[in-house]
VOFI-449959 format. One record per residue (C-alpha): residue in one letter; x, y, z. Coordinates in pm, whole numbers, padded with zeros to 5 digits, always signed. Example, Ala and Ser with C-alpha at 12.3 -4.5 7.8 and 13.67 -1.06 7.14 Angstrom:
residues 2
a+01230-00450+00780 s+01367-00106+00714 
***
This chain:
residues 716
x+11573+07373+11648 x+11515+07155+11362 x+11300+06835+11409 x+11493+06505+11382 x+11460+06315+11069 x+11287+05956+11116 x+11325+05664+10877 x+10976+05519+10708 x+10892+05207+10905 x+10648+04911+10729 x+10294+04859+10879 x+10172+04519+10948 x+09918+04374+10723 x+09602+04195+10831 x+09610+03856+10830 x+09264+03708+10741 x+09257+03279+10751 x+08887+03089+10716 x+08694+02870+10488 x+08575+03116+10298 x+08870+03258+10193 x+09203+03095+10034 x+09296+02791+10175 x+09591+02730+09914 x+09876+02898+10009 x+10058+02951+09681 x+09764+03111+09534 x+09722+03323+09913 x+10076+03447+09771 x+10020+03513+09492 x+09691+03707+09493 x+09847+03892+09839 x+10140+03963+09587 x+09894+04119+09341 x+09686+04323+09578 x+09994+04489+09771 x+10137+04594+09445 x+09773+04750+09351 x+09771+04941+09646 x+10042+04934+09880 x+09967+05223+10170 x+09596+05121+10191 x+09432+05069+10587 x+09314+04701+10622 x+08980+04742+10567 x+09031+04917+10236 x+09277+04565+10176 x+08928+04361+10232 x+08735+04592+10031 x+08942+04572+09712 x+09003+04221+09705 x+08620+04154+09741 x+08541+04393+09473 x+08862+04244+09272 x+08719+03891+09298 x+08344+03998+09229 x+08449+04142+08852 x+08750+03969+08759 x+08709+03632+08896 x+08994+03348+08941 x+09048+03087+08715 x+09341+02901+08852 x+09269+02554+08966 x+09256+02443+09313 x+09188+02119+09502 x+08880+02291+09696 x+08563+02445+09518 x+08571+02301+09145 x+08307+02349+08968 x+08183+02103+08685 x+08416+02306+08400 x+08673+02240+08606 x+08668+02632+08746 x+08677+02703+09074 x+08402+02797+09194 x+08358+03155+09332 x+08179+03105+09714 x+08054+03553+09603 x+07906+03485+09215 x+07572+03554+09201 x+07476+03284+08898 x+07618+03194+08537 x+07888+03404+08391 x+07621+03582+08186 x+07471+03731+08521 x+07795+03774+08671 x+07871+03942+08375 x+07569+04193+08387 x+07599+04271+08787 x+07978+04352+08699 x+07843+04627+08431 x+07591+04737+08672 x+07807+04770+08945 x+08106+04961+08716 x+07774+05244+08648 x+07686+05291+08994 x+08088+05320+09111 x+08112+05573+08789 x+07805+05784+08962 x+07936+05730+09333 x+08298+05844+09205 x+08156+06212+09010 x+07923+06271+09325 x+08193+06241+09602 x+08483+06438+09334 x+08202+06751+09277 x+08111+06741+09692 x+08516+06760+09702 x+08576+07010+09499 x+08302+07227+09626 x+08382+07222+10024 x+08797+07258+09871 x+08666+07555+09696 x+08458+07734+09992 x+08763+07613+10274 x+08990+07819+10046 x+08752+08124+09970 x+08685+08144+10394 x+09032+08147+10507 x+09233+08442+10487 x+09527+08492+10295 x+09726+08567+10619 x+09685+08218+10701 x+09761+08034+10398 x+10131+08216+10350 x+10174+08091+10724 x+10101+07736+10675 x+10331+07825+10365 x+10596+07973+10561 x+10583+07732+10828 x+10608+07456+10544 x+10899+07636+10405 x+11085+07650+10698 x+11050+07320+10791 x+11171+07194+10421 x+11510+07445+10472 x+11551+07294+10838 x+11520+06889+10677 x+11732+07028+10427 x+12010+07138+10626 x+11980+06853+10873 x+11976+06555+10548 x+12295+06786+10442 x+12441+06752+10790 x+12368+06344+10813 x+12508+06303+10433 x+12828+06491+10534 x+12886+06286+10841 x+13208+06250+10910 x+13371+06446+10561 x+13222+06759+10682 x+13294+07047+10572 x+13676+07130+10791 x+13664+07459+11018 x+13867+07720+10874 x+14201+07798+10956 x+14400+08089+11170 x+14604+08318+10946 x+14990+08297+11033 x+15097+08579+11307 x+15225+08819+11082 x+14876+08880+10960 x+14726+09003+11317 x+14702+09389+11150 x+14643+09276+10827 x+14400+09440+10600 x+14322+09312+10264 x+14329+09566+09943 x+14673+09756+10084 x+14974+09619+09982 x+15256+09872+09944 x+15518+09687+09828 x+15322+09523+09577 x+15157+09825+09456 x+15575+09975+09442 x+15658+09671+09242 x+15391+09739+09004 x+15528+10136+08937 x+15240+10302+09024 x+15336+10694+09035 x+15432+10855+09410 x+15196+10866+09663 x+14928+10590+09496 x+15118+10326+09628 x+14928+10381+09966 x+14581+10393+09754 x+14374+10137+09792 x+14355+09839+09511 x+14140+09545+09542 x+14214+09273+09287 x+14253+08881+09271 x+14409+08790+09605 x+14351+09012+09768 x+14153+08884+10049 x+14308+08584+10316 x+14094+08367+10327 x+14125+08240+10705 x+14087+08425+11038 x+14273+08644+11170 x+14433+08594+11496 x+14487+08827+11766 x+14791+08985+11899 x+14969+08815+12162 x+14839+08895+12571 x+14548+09062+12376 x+14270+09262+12627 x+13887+09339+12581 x+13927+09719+12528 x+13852+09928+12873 x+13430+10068+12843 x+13369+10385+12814 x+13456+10617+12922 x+13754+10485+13038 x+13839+10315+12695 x+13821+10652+12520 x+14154+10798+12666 x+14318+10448+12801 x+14393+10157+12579 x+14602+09807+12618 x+14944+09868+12444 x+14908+09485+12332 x+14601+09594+12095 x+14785+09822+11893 x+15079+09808+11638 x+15295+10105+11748 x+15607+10163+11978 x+15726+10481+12160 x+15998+10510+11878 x+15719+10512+11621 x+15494+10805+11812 x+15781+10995+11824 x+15874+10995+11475 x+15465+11049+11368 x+15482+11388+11322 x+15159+11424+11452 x+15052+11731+11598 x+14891+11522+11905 x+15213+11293+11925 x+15298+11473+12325 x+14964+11426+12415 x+15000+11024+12511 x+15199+10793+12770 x+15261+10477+12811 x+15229+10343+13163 x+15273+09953+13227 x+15066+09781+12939 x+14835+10074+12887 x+14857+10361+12699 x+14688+10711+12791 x+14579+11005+12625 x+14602+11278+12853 x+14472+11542+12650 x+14332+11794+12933 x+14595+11764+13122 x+14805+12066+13253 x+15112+11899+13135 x+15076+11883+12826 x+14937+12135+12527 x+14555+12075+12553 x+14303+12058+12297 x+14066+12200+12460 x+14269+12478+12409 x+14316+12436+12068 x+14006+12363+12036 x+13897+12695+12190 x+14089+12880+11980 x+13957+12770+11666 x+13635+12827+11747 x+13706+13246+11874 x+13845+13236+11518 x+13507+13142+11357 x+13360+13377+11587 x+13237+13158+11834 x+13262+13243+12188 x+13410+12813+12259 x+13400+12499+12096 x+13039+12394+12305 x+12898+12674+12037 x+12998+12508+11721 x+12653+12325+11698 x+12441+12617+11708 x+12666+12778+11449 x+12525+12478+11233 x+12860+12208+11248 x+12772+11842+11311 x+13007+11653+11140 x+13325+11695+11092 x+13614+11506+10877 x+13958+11489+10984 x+14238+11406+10772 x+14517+11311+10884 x+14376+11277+11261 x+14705+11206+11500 x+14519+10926+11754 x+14217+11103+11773 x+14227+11317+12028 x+14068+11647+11863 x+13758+11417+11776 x+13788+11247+12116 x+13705+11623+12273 x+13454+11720+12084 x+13237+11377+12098 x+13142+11550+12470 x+13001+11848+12277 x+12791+11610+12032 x+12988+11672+11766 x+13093+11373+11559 x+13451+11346+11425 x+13548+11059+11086 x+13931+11038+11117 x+14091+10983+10780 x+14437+10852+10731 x+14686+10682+10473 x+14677+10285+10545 x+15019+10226+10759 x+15176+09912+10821 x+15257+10009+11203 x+15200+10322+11412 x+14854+10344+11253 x+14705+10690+11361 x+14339+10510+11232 x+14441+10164+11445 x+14496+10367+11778 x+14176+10589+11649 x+13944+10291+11630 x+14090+10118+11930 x+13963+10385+12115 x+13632+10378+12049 x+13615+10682+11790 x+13490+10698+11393 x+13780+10667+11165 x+13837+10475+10837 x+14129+10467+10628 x+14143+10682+10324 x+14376+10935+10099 x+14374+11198+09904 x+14643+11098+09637 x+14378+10990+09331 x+14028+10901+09395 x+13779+11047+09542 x+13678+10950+09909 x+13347+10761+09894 x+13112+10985+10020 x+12904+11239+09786 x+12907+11600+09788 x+12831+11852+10049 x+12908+11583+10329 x+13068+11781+10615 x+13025+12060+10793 x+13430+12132+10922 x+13713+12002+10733 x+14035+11941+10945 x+14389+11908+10891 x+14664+11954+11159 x+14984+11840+11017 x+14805+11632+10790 x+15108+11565+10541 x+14913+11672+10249 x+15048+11888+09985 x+14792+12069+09899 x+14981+12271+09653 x+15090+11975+09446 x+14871+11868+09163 x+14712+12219+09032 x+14488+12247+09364 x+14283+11951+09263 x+14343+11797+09663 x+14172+12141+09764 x+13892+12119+09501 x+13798+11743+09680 x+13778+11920+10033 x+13535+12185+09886 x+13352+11909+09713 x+13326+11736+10046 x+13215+12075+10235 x+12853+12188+10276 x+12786+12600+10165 x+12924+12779+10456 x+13162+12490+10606 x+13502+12556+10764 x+13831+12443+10675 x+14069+12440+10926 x+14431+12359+10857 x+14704+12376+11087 x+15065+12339+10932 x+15435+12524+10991 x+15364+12595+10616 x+15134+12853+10716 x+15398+13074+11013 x+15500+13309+10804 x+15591+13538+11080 x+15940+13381+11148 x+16253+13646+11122 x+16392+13410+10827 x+16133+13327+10640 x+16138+12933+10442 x+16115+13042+10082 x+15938+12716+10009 x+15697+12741+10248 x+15623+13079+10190 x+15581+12972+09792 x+15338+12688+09890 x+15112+12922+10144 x+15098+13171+09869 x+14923+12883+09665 x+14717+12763+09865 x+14566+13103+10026 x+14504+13225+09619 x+14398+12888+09480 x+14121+12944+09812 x+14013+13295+09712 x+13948+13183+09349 x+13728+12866+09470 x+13560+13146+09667 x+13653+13099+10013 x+13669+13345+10247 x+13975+13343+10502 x+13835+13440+10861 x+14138+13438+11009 x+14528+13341+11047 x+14668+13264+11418 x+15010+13133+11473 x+15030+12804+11235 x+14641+12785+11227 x+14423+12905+10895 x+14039+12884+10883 x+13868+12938+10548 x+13474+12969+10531 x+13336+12807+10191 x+13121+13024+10030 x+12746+12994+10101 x+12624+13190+09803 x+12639+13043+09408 x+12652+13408+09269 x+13032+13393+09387 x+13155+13173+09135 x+12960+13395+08843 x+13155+13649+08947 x+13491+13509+08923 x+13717+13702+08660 x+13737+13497+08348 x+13972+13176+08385 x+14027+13217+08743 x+14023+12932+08975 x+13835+12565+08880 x+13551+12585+08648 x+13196+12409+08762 x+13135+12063+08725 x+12850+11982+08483 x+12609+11750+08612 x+12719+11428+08412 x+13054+11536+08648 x+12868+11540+08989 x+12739+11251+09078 x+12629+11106+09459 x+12832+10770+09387 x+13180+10863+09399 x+13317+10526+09422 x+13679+10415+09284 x+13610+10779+09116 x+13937+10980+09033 x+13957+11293+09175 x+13742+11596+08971 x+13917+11915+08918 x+13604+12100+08887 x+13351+12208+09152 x+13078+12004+09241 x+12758+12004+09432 x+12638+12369+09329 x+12364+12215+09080 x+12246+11983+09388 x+11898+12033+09567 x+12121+11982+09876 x+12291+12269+09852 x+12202+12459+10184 x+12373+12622+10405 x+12546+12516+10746 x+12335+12815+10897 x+11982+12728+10764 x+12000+12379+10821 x+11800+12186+11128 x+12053+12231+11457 x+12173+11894+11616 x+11982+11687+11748 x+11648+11808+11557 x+11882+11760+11256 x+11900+11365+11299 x+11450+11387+11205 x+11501+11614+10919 x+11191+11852+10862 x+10952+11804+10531 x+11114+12062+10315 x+11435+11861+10378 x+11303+11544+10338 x+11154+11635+10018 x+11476+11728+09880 x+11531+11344+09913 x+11211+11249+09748 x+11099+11105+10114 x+10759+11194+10295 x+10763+11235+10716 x+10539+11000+10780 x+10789+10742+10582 x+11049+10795+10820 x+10841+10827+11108 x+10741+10538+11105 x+11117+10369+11009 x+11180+10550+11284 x+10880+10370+11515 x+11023+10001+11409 x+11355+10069+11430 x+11292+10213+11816 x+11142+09867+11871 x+11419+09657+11721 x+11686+09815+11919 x+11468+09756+12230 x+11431+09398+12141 x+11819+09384+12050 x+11945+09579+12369 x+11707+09303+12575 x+11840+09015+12414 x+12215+09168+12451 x+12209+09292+12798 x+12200+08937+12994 x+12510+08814+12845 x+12666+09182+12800 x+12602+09293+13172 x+12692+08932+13303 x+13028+08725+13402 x+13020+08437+13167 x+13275+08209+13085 x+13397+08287+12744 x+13647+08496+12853 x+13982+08296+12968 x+14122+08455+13331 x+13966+08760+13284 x+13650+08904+13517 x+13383+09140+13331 x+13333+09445+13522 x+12974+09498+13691 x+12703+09712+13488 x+12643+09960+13393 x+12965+09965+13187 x+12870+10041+12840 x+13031+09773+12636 x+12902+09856+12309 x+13103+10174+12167 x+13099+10165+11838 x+12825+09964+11566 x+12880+09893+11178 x+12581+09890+11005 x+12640+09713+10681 x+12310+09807+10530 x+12196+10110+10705 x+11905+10216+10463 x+11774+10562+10614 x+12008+10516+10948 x+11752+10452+11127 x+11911+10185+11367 x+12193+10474+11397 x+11901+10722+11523 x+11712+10474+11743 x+12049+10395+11918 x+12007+10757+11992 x+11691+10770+12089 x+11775+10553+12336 x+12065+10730+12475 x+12329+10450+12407 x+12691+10622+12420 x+12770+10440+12061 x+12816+10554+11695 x+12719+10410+11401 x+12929+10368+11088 x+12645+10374+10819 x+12748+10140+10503 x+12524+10205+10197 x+12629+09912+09961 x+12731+10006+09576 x+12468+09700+09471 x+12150+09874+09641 x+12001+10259+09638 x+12210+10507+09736 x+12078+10708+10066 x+12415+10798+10194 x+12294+11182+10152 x+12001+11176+10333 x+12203+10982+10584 x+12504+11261+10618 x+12176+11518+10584 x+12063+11367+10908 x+12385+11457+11097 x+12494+11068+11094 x+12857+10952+10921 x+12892+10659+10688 x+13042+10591+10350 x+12955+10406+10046 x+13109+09997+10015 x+13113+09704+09790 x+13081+09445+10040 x+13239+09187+09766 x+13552+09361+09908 x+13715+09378+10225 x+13634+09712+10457 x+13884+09991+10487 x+13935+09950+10814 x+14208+09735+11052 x+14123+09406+11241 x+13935+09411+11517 x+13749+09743+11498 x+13366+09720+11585 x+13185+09583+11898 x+12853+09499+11679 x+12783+09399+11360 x+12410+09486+11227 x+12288+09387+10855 x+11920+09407+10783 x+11833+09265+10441 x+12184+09267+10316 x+12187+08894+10230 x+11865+08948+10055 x+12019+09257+09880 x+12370+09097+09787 x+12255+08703+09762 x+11913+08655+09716 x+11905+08682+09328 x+12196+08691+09204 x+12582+08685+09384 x+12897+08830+09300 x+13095+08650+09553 x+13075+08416+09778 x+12855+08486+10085 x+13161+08302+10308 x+13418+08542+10208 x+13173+08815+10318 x+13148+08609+10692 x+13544+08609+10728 x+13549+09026+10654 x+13318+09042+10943 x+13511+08791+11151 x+13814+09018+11077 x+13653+09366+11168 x+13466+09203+11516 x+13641+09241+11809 x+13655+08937+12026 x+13366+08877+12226 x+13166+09126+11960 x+12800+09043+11887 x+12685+09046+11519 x+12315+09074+11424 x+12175+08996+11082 x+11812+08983+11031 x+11650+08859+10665 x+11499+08547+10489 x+11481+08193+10652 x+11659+07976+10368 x+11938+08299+10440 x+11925+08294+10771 x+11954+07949+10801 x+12318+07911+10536 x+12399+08196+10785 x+12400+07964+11057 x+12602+07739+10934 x+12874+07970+10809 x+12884+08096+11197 x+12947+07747+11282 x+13237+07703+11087 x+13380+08066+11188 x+13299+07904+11576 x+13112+08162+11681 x+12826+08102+11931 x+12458+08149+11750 x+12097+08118+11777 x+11832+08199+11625 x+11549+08406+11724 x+11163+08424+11608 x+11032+08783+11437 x+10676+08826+11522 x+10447+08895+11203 x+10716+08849+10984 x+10875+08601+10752 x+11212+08678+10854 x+11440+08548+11155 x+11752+08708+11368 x+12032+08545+11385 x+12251+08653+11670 x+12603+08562+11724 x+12893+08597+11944 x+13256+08583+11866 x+13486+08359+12113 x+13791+08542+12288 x+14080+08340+12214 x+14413+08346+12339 x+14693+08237+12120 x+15014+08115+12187 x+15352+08269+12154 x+15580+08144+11897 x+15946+08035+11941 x+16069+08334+11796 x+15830+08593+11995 x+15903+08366+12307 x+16294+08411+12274 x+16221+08779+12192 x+16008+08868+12567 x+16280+08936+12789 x+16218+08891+13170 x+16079+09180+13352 x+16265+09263+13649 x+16105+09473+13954 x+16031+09837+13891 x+16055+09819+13544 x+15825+10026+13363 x+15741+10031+13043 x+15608+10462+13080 x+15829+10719+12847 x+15657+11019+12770 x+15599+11067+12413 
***
């Protein structure tokens, strides 16, 4: 806390009154007049001293009615004789202060020299720290008095129509503006993008169920979607969720229903794998999939520790990556209509795509060319369409004419089709280069040149050439380190990313003590009732309430790996920013997901989303130099993405740490800052209020009455 700021008080001055001193008290003024502006901060005694000394070598000549001398003079009660031998003690007395003065300055100067040369560097940048902070905390509090009342006004709640929004997807606007078919749903950040107040929450909003619970049960409230809107999804999971009362459940093992755990099973007997618990040890991790439905097919397989990034078109309601996210699993939202997705090559280990509504004949192949950039040597792709049953007694011409197309566009990018069951196709990427050598002349998408491939594909259009085969990372599924060894990475691999092991070991040592220092500044207020929380009663522990974390600079992932270390049931999107170095590889490489972001834009991602917010060094890295944007447009993204009641912890500079502050108190979240041992940086943790808006007239008139044994529960 900062110290309060006092005012500067005046000191009383000594009052001296005898004979032999002034007895006239216009010349007392005047002479006191003199001598204070001489030397205004000086102790008493140093007020006696100078006014003796001033009187012995510049004497008075103003008349007075006491002490005349025969000239008419006053006469001085401290001269020695005649002004001749006043005169000469003056000159003597001006030598010996000349030699007093160099003696005490070199004495100085020598014990300032040796105090320096004995103390130890260590201390000096404290006392300099320690003087620093104290100037930023004045600072802010002389900002805080000057303001006073004209402070700086709290910013204001979006209007209700803007409880989903998210900023850089704007259909209609991107219609108006002709874009061609299917780039309308792109992403396009430009002026205006952003809303610059916060956004509220949906009416009767609920803290999302822990897990486990959470993963398969959500509040209908949360989400944007209606039973109309499931129905007409097309989504291959679409029968696999209810909606009971105000909750909606995924019931995705149940007998009732088609599971996928059977679907599951049988794409893994079509790999050759005797289940899905085996697809780790045949070297898959991570696996992307487009198109996702609500999550359910990455919702199984997070039990067998394999980690699933949804990817979907932004939609305005009935969001498959809304109802993905609100369940606690990875997803983002993304396309394949132009660019690029922003992560580098050789990124996944399984592509996925069960009625995925991508034409992946359109466009020459070059949607199929980005899923084998985004496949590692000897990845699966697994696609799941009616496009593919060509078994039917009267076949569909044009779906037979687009699964001719895709299976020979597959063969020339040298994949090798493992096998065909009812709508389901699985194609193994080849693992050798030699394949592509071999091609017959102008068959199939020529290699990318290395200008082409590059580990930054941000805002990038789409490359219709193949990538990744010149990388260092090019290694196969099967030869790579199996989960969870995979998440240290041995030297060979580390080398490939010009790292050493004992460089992340010991990342890896501080980051296991920052989440235990985090975790045990968390768990009293996460594991307790408090009273943030309007009518609601926290469960008791150990609920995990943490399910998900976005790291907005995650560096090597280690706070993603010490997480695990730990055994906390959370994962970790990992955000490499565009403005620092790029370690998004090494970070897939270590079996972790994340994506590359320009945090002077909004995330892809919908209101709401993440329990924590973690940025190490990211003001430093975006502000401390130089900025882009303004770091309080960068607080309302987060404010946006944080669920209610969500923590955020960012950890960097004081002067940062302390604008930080203030931008928290504006957003009203509750903060505080914590101390870092041996360091010259501080936390700043902070909590984001639940708040409960009310209903306006027109959502008011719109809630009808509900009468007894209504129920909300049609099976979709």
């Amino acid at each position: 806390m900062s110290r309060p700021l006092h005012r500067g008080s005046g000191g009383g001055r000594l009052s001296v009154n005898g004979p032999d001193f002034w007895d006239d008290s216009q010349m007392k003024d005047k002479i006191e007049k003199e001598d204070l502006e001489r030397n205004r901060s000086a102790g008493d005694q140093n007020y006696l001293s100078t006014k003796f000394l001033f009187r012995i070598l510049f004497p008075d000549n103003s008349p007075s009615k006491h002490n005349l001398g025969e000239n008419g003079f006053l006469s001085d009660p401290f001269s020695p004789g005649t002004g001749r031998n006043r005169l000469k003690y003056a000159l003597l007395l001006i030598r010996l202060s000349l030699v007093v003065i160099i003696i005490l300055a070199l004495t100085g100067s020598f014990w300032w020299t040796m105090s320096i040369t004995s103390s130890s560097s260590g201390q000096i940048y404290h006392g300099y720290r320690q003087l620093q902070e104290q100037v930023v905390s004045d600072l802010r509090d002389i900002g805080q008095l000057s303001l006073g009342a004209t402070s700086v006004k709290d910013i204001e709640y979006c209007p209700p129509e803007s409880e989903n929004f998210v900023p850089c997807f704007n259909v209609s606007e991107n219609l108006d503006l002709g874009l061609p078919k299917g780039e309308e749903v792109d992403r396009h950040c430009g002026p205006g993008s952003r809303q610059n107040c916060l956004v509220l929450n949906p009416l009767n909003y609920k803290i999302p169920l822990r897990w486990p619970t959470g993963r398969d049960v959500i509040w209908h409230a949360n989400v944007n979607i209606t039973a109309q809107e499931v129905l007409s999804s097309g989504s291959l999971t679409k029968r696999l969720m209810m909606l009971e009362e105000e909750q909606i459940s995924f019931r995705s093992d149940s007998a009732m229903f088609d599971s996928i755990e059977d679907y599951s099973h049988q794409i893994a007997e079509m790999i050759g794998l005797r289940n899905e618990s085996n697809f780790v040890q045949a070297g898959v991790r991570t696996i992307l999939d487009i198109g996702c439905g609500y999550g359910s097919f990455g919702a199984h397989l997070f039990s067998n520790q394999l980690l699933t990034m949804c990817v979907a078109n932004y939609e305005a309601s009935g969001s498959q990556v809304q109802l993905t996210l609100e369940r606690g699993l990875p997803a983002m939202i993304g396309s394949f209509n132009s660019k690029q997705l922003p992560y580098p090559s050789l990124s996944f280990d399984m592509i996925h795509c069960a009625e995925c509504h991508v034409d992946w004949d359109q466009k020459d192949g070059i949607l199929l060319v980005e899923v084998d950039r985004l496949l590692r040597p000897g990845g699966y792709f697994v696609w799941t369409s009616t496009v593919t049953n060509t078994q039917r007694s009267v076949p569909n011409k044009v779906n037979l004419k687009k699964w001719n197309f895709v299976r020979n566009f597959a063969e020339s990018m040298c994949w090798e089709l493992l096998a065909q069951q009812d709508e389901t196709v699985v194609w193994k990427k080849t693992s050798l280069k030699k394949c592509y050598v071999a091609r017959r002349p102008g068959v199939g998408p020529s290699l990318c040149s290395k200008g082409q491939d590059i580990e930054s594909p941000y805002y990038r259009p789409l490359q219709a050439c193949i990538a990744g085969t010149q990388s260092r990372r090019w290694i196969p599924i099967e030869e790579r380190t199996k989960w969870p060894s995979r998440a240290k990475l041995n030297s060979s691999e580390l080398k490939i990313h010009g790292l050493a092991s004992e460089t992340l070991a010991e990342d890896s040592l501080n980051w296991n003590s920052a989440v235990n220092n985090y975790w045990s500044l968390l768990s009293p207020l996460i594991f307790s009732d408090h009273p943030k929380r309007p009518g609601d009663d926290d469960p008791s522990p150990p609920y995990n309430m943490l399910r998900n974390v976005l790291d907005m600079n995650a560096h090597f992932g280690g706070l993603n790996a010490a997480l695990l270390d730990a055994r906390k049931s959370v994962w970790v999107m990992n955000v490499i920013p565009t403005s620092g170095p790029n370690y998004l590889p090494l970070i897939l490489d270590r079996g972790f997901v994340g994506v590359l972001h320009d945090w002077c834009e909004a995330f892809p991602t919908y209101p709401r989303t993440y329990d924590l917010v973690h940025a190490n060094g990211l003001l430093s890295l975006e502000f401390g130099q130089h900025s882009r944007c303004p770091m309080f447009d960068q607080f309302i993204e987060i404010d946006r993405v944080l669920r209610p009641e969500g923590w955020v912890i960012i950890r960097d500079t004081v002067p940062l740490i302390e604008l930080a502050r203030d931008h928290a108190a504006r957003l009203k979240w509750d903060a505080r800052v914590i101390e870092v041992e041996n360091s010259d940086e501080k936390l700043l943790i902070c909590q984001k209020p639940f708040s409960r808006r009310q209903a306006t007239e027109s959502e008011a008139r719109s809630v009808k009455p509900k009468r007894p044994g209504d129920k909300l529960g049609n099976c979709v």
